[in-house]
C-alpha positions as CSV (number, residue, x, y, z in Angstrom):
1,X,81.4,132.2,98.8
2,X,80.4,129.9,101.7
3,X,82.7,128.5,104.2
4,X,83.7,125.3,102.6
5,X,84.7,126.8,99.3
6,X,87.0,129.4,101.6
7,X,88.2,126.6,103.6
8,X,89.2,124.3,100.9
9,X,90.9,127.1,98.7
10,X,92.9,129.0,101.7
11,X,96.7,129.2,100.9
12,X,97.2,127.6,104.6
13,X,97.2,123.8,105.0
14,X,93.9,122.9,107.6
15,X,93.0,120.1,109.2
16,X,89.7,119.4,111.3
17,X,90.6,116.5,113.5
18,X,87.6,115.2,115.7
19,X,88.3,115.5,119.7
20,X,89.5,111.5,119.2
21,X,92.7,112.1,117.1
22,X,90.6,111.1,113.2
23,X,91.0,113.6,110.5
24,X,87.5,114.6,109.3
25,X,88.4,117.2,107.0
26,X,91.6,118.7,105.0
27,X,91.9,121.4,102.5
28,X,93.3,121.4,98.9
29,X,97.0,122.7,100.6
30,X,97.2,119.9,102.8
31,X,96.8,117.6,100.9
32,X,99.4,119.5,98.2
33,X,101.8,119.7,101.3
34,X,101.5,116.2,102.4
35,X,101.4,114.3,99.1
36,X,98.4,112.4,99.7
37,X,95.1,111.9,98.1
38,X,91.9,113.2,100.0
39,X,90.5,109.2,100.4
40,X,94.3,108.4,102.1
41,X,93.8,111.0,105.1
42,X,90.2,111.4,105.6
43,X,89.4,109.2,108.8
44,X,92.4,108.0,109.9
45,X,94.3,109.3,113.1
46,X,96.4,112.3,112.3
47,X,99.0,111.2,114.3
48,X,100.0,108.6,111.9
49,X,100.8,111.3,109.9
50,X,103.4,113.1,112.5
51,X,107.1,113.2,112.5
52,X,108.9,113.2,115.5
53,X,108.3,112.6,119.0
54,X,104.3,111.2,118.7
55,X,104.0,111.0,122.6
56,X,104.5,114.5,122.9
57,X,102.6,115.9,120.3
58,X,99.6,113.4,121.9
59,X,99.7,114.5,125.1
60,X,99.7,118.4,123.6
61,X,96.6,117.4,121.3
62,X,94.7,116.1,124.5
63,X,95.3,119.2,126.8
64,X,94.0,121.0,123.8
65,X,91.3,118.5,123.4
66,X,90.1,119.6,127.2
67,X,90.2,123.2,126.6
68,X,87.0,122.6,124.4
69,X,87.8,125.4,121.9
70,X,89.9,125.7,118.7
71,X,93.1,126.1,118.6
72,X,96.2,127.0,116.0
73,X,98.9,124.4,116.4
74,X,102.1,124.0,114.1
75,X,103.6,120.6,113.3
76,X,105.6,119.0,111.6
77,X,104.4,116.5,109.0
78,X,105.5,113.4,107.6
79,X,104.5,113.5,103.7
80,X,103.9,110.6,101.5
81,X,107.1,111.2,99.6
82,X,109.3,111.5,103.2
């Protein structure tokens, strides 16, 4: 199995967002979980899809963003059906 097929069938809901906010990839349960099509998500800033305070979680994603390695963050999304 290669890493795509494992990434796009893992129970968990994963998101690559680039180091600029813009979802660049998202697996088959995200995209169950949010509500949206693949085409709807797929480059566009992820924290249009955030509930709550967005300030916060943008200041979070850049003091991850400086760290320079992956990280596991939760958070809550807004899905297409609210």
């Amino acid at each position: 199995m290669d890493q795509e097929t494992i990434f796009d069938n893992s129970p968990s809901a994963l998101l690559i967002i680039s180091k600029d906010g813009i979802i660049k990839q998202l697996n088959l349960a995200a995209l169950e979980f949010l509500g949206f099509e693949r085409r709807e998500c797929l480059d566009k800033k992820f924290i249009d899809f955030i509930e709550g305070n967005q300030d916060q979680v943008l200041k979070m994603f850049e003091a991850i963003t400086e760290i320079n390695f992956p990280q596991s963050v939760e958070l809550k999304f807004k899905t297409k059906n609210n």
